[in-house]
N, C-alpha and C positions, 0 to 999 in steps of 0.2 A: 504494500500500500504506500501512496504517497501521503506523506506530511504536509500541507501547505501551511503557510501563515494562516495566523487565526483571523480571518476575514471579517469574522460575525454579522456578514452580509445573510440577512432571513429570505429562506430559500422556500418557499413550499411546492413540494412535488404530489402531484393530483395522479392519484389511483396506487391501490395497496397490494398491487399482485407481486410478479416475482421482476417486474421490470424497476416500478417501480423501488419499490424495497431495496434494490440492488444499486438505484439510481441516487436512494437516500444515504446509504453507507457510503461510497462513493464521494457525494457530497459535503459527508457528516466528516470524511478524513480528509479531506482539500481544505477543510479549516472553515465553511459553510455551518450557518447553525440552519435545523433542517425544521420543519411542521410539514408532515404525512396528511392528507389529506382521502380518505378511505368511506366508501358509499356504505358497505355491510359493518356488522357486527366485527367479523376476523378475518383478518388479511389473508390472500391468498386462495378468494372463496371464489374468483370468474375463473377466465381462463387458464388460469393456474393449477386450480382445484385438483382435477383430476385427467392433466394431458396424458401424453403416450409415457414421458418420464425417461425419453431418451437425450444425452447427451451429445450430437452428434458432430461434434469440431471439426474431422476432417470429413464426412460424407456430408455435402447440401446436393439438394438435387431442385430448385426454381420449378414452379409448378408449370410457368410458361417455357415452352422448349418448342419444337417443329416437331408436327408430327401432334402434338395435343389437340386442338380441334377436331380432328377425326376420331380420333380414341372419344373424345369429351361426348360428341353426339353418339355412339356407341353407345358407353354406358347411359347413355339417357333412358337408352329402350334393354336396359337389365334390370331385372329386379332387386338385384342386390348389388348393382354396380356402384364403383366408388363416389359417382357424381351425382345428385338430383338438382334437378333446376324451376324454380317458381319465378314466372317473373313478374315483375313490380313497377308499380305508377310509380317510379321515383329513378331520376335522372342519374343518381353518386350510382344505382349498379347500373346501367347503361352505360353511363362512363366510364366507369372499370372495366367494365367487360372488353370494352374499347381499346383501350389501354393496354390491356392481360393479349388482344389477339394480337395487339403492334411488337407487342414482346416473345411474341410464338413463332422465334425463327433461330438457328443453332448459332448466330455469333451475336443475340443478345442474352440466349442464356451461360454461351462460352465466357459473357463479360461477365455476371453475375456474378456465374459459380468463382469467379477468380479470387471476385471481392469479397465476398462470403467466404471463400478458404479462409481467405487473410484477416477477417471477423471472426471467425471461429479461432483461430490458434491466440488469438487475442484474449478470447474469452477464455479459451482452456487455461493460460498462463493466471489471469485475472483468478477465475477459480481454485485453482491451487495456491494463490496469496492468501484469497479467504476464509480459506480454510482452515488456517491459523488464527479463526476468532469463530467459526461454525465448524464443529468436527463433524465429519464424516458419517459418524454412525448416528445423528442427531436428524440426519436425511437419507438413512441405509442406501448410499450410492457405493454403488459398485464399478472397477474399472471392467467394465463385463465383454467390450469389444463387441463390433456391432457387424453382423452375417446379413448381408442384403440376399435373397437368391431369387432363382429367375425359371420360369415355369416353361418359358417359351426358346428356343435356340436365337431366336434372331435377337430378342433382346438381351441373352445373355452376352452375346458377342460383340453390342451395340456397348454393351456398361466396358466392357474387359478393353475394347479398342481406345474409352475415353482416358487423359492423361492421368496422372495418379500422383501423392508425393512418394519416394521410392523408400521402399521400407514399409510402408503400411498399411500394406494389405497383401491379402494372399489369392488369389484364382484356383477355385476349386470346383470340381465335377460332380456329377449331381448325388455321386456314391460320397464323396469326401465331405462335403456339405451336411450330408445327412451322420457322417462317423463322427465328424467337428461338436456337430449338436444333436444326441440323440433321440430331442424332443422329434424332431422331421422325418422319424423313422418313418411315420404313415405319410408324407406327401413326398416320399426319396422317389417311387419310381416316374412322379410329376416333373421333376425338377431336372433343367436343363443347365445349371451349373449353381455358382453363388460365388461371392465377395467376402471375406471378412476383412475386415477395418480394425489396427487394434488401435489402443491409446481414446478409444469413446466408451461411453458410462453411462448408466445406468440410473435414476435416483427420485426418489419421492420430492416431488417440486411441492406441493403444498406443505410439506413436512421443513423443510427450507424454508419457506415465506416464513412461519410460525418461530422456525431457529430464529433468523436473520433478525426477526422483531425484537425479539429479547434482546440480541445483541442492541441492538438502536436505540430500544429504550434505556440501555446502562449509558449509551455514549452520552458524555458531557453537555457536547453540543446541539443533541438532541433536544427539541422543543415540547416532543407530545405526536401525540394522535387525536385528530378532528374528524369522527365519526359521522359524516353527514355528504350529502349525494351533490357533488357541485353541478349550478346549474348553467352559470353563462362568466365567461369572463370579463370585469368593466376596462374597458380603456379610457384616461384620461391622457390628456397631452402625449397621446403616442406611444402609450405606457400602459403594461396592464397595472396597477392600481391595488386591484381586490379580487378575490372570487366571491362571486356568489350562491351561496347553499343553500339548503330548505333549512337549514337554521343559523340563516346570519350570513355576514361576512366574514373572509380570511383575508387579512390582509400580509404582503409581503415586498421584499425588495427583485426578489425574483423568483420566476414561473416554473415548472414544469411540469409539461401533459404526458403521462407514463398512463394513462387511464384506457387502455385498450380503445373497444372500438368505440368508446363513450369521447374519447380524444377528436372522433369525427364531428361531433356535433358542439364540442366547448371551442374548439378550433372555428368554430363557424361564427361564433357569439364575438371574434376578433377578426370578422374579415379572412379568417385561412380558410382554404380547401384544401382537406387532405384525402389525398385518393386512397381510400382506405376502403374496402368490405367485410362484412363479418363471416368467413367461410367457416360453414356450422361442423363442426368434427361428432363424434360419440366415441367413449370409451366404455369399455367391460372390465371389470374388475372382481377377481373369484379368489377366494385361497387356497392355497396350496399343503398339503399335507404329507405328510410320509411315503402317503403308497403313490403319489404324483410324481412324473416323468417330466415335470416344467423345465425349461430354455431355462440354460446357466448363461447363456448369451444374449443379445439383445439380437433380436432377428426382426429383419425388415420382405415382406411377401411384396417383392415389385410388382407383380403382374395383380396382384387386389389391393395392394395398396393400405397395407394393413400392418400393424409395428405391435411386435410383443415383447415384454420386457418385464421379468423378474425384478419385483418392488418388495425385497423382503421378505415376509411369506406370501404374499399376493402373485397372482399373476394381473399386468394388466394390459390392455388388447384396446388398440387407438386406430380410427380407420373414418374414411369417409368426410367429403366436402361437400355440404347441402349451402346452395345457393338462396336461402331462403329468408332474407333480410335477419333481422335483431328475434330470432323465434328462437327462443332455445327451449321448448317443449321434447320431450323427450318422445321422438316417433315410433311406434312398435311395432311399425312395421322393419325401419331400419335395424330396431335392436335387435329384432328376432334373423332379418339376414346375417346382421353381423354374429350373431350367435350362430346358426347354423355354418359358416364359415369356418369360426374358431373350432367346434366342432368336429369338423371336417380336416380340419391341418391340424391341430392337436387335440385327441381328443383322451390322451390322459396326462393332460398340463395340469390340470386345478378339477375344481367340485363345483362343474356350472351348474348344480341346483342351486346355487349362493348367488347367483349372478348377481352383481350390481349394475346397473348401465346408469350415464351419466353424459348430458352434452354441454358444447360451450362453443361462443365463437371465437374464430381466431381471429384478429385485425390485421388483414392481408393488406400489402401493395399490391398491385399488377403484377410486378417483377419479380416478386417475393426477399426483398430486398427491405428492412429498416429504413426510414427515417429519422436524422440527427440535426441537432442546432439550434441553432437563434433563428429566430422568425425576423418580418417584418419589425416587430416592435422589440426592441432593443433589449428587454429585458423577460420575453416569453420564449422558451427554448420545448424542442422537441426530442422524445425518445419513443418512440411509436412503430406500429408496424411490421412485427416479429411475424408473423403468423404463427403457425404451428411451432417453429424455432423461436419462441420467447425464452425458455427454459437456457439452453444452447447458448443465444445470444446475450443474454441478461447482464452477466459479467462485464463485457466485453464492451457495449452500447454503453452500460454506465461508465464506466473507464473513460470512455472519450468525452463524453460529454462533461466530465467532471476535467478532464483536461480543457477542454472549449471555453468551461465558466470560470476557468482561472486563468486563465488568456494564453495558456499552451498551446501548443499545436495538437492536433492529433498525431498517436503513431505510424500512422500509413498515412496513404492520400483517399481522404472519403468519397470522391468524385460523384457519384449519385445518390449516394450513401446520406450525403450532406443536402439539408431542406433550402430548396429556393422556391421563389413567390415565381406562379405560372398562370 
């Protein structure tokens, strides 16, 4: 961690998941005193709650790539395909949508995934700092190395052709895949090769949020936690001012919007557009007992589009991107595909009469790419935009921005990474 001068410049960071929280400590040690601003009861309860729980620094894989359009209208007409699509009298998903097809071609996801490598090793160094004040077993992560495998020959040949950093990963057949992880023994004679990735993890993200808190509230320079749903941002002379909540005001010397996809709309109350959507996920969540066969590894099913990963004694099973605005109702129809699924590629991981199912949205870009910075107004900065990779990212996104608001540079160059007015 960096030490800065003790600023005592009042910072309030807007939303308590794992961005923010991360964006607060961060802060709280550049010598910022911090006020958390958090809608629920306990941190860590949206998209945080209960993601996939993969760490995945060196594998991103950009939802927009060439060749997704076609797949996308495919699954539209599957029943349990990874996509569903409603659409809506509202212009921010027709813009996105827009957006996500400008980005569906192999050298803007080649620019991407570059910058994402170089966000992820950023973040894995960040998380092994922090680790030194949230220990490990406080959020049972695991360094569990993360097995992508591939159901089809052409895609496995597609992943194996792409660059790689050397060393960290292995190419393996669809026999070796299945001996690496014996959970895969029922889908080995499916499987057209696999990947594994070591140096990626494993770990309970709301279990984290909940560490991380404790940690924040002992810090010095910690302010408090302001339990209340902010509603608009005021600007005076150019300047955000205050937040507005359903009880009161927060007043501060500087802003930040970590608030998922709620950041879409307090952004709006300052003049921003932020192309952001809520792409709806569902996890399943079962435990695991003695006579269970669960993934000691984190394993990613490219062709369903579906991530399992050993949380402890749970198993949990994250899959699925429903187009369907700010709904996070829990569809049964989806959970029972996604059940039958899990089922079907492991069917003795866990005790699915326990099922849990659980959804959230993720706050997508087009690109699949974070936004970071100072806004328009001088003193309202952004950390937004993780999707699925909020967990991954968290570290890393705080880091820089905590360099930005001390007038450092960033470590790399953020090139799109970095928010501009469009």
């Amino acid at each position: 961690m960096r030490h800065g001068q003790h600023t005592a410049q009042q910072v309030v960071v807007i939303g308590g998941g794992v961005v923010g929280l991360t964006t607060a400590w961060w802060l709280l040690e550049a010598g910022f005193r911090v006020t958390l601003l958090e809608r629920t009861a306990e941190v860590g309860n949206g998209a945080s709650y209960r993601n996939g729980g993969q760490l995945s620094y060196r594998y991103v894989a950009p939802l927009a790539d060439a060749g997704v359009p076609l797949k996308a209208l495919q699954w539209l007409f599957q029943d349990a395909g990874p996509l569903r699509f409603r659409p809506e009298a509202d212009l921010r998903q027709w813009r996105w949508l827009a957006q996500f097809l400008a980005n569906c071609n192999g050298a803007s996801n080649r620019r991407t995934t570059a910058k994402l490598l170089e966000l992820g090793e950023l973040s894995r160094r960040m998380m092994a700092q922090l680790e030194v004040q949230v220990p490990l077993e406080d959020f049972a992560w695991r360094d569990a190395g993360k097995l992508v495998v591939y159901r089809t020959k052409k895609q496995f040949d597609a992943a194996v052709a792409k660059p790689a950093p050397e060393g960290n990963r292995r190419v393996l057949s669809g026999a070796e895949t299945a001996a690496l992880e014996p959970a895969l023994a029922q889908l080995a004679p499916q499987l057209a090769g696999g990947i594994f990735n070591e140096g990626e993890a494993v770990a309970d993200c709301h279990a984290f949020c909940v560490a991380l808190e404790k940690r924040l509230k002992a810090h010095p320079r910690f302010a408090g936690t302001v339990h209340a749903s902010a509603q608009s941002l005021f600007i005076e002379n150019g300047k955000v001012s205050a937040v507005q909540t359903d009880d009161g005001w927060v007043t501060g010397e500087h802003f930040v919007l970590a608030a998922g996809i709620q950041s879409r709309d307090l952004a709006a109350t300052a003049g921003i557009r932020l192309p952001l959507y809520p792409l709806k996920g569902y996890s399943l969540t079962a435990p695991i007992s003695a006579q269970h066969t669960a993934p000691e590894i984190s394993v990613t099913d490219f062709e369903r589009k579906t991530l399992y990963a050993r949380i402890g004694d749970q198993l949990r099973v994250a899959a699925m991107v429903d187009m369907v605005g700010e709904d996070t109702s829990l569809d049964e129809s989806r959970v029972a595909g996604l059940t039958r699924l899990v089922r079907a590629t492991m069917p003795t991981a866990a005790d699915y009469s326990r099922i849990e199912a659980w959804a959230g949205l993720r706050p997508a870009t087009p690109n699949s790419a974070p936004i970071l910075g100072r806004t328009q107004h001088p003193n309202l900065w952004l950390n937004v935009g993780h999707g699925p990779l909020g967990f991954t990212f968290a570290c890393g996104t705080a880091a820089i921005l905590a360099d930005l608001m001390s007038g450092r540079p960033a470590p790399f160059a953020l090139d799109f990474l970095a928010y501009s007015k469009k």
